[in-house]
N, C-alpha and C positions, 0 to 999 in steps of 0.2 A: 520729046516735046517739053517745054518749059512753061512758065506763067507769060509770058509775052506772047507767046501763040495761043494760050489759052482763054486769055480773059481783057475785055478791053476797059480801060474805066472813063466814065462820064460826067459829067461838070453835072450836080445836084441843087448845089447852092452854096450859100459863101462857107466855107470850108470842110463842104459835104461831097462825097462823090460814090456812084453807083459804080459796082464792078461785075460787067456782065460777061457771061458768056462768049466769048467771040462767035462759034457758030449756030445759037440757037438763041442769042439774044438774052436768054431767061437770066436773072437776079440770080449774081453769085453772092454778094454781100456789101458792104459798104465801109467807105474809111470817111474817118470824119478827124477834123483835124484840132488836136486839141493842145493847151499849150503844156503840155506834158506829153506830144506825141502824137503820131498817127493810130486813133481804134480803129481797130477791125470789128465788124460783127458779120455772120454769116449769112445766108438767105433768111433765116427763122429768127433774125438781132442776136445771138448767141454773141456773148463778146468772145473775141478768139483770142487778141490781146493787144497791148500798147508797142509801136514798132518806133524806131528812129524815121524813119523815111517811106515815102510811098513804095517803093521800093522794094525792101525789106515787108513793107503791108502783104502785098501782093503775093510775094512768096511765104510767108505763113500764111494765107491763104490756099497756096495755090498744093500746101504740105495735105490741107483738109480736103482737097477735090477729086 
């Protein structure tokens, strides 16, 4: 199983997005888009860190799940 089956992400607002759980819906973390990057922070805001791409977001996320 990878992050694509894992987690789906949500339009939040203008350069915000929700990344949930694909089967249980719950608040896996969020990326927010910064002009230094895509942050991560996790369900609890925990910054996880700065990524190239959503992409790349997702899976340093998906390394913490």
């Amino acid at each position: 199983m990878n992050y694509r089956e894992l987690f789906s992400v949500v339009m939040s607002g203008p350069a915000l997005w929700e990344v949930r759980h694909e089967f249980t819906n719950e608040l896996a973390g969020v990326i927010q888009r910064t002009p230094k990057g895509f942050l991560v922070r996790d369900d609890q805001t925990h910054l996880i860190g700065s990524f190239d791409s959503i992409t790349s977001a997702l899976e340093g996320l998906y390394e913490l799940a």
